[in-house]
C-alpha angles and dihedrals in degrees: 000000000000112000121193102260118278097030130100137188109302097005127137111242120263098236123107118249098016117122117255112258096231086051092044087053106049097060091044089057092049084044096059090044106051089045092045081046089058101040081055092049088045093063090046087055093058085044082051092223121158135255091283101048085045088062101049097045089043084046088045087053104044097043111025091085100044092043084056089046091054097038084058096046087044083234092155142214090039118254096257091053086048100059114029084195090074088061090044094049088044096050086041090054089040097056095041084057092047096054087043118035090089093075088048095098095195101036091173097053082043089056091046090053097050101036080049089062089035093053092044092051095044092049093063098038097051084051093047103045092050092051091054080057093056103253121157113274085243099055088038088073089042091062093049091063096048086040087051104034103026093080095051085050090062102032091054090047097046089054085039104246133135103271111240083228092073104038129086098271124120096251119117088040090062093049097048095047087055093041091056087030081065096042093041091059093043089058097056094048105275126151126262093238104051087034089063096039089054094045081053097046100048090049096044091043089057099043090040086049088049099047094044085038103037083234108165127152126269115270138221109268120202130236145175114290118250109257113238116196130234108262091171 
């Protein structure tokens, strides 16, 4: 991959003023995390489950993704089990949301606004941190999307509902376009810092459009069975 001159992998960026990577990276990490943690605990609210049961949903959502990511890449052990500060970060959200969801009037357009910054931050980190690990630019943006879609998968199985991922929103799409729109601008020269920020822009910006919009993509749509005749 072609990096700017003077930068190599894993390395901060050499402007003043701009945020080390490795620092960057760190609180978007805890970010998405945090946001991908309440939009877990939001769906325990509507299943009514207990603190417990807040904390492991919100745990399921902001890692699931991440833990698949690493397990790919054979980065082990797993981040989470890495940094005890992520599943700190993860209960903490949980319980705030479990003390406050009740004065959220819409939890579930408060759940498709959160997993929607949650998706958009996760997209560009997965493809970033695979491509720290030297994977090719195209499965780098593969692995933003299971790093941004694979928790919400889980999180919406384990409380029985239907997974975005598999209706007809406009979800894995967004994640996938920010995701290449990121690797993409790694590859022509770009920062670190303004190619995350517009990896994170471009997914956000679809998912936010679908859900204000009702944009989804076109389903299949049955019909009759051609008649074969009996040859026989």
């Amino acid at each position: 991959m072609a990096l700017p001159p003077g930068e190599a992998a894993g390395a901060a960026p050499r402007r003043g003023g701009m945020i080390g990577v490795e620092t960057l990276l760190r609180w978007l990490d805890l970010a998405g995390i945090a946001v991908f943690a309440a939009s877990g605990a939001l769906v325990a609210s509507r299943k009514q489950m207990d603190a417990v049961g807040f904390i492991l949903v919100a745990a399921v959502t902001g890692f699931g993704g991440g833990t698949l990511r690493d397990l790919l890449l054979g980065r082990l052990p797993v981040v989470w089990l890495r940094d005890p500060a992520l599943l700190a970060v993860a209960s903490s959200v949980a319980l705030l949301v479990f003390f406050t969801a009740h004065r959220i009037e819409n939890r579930f357009r408060a759940l498709l606004w959160a997993d929607a910054l949650g998706l958009s931050l996760f997209a560009v980190l997965g493809a970033e941190t695979a491509l720290i690990a030297g994977a090719n630019p195209w499965a780098a943006v593969l692995l933003g999307v299971v790093t941004a879609s694979f928790g919400g998968a889980l999180r919406d199985v384990v409380c029985n509902e239907i997974p975005l991922l598999l209706r007809k929103e406009i979800y894995a799409l967004a994640a996938l376009a920010g995701a290449a729109v990121f690797v993409g601008l790694r590859l022509h020269g770009v920062w670190r810092d303004p190619a995350l920020l517009g990896g994170m822009a471009v997914c956000f910006g679809i998912r936010a459009a679908a859900i204000a919009r009702g944009w989804s993509l076109p389903a299949y749509k049955g019909r009759p069975g051609r008649e074969h005749p009996d040859r026989g």
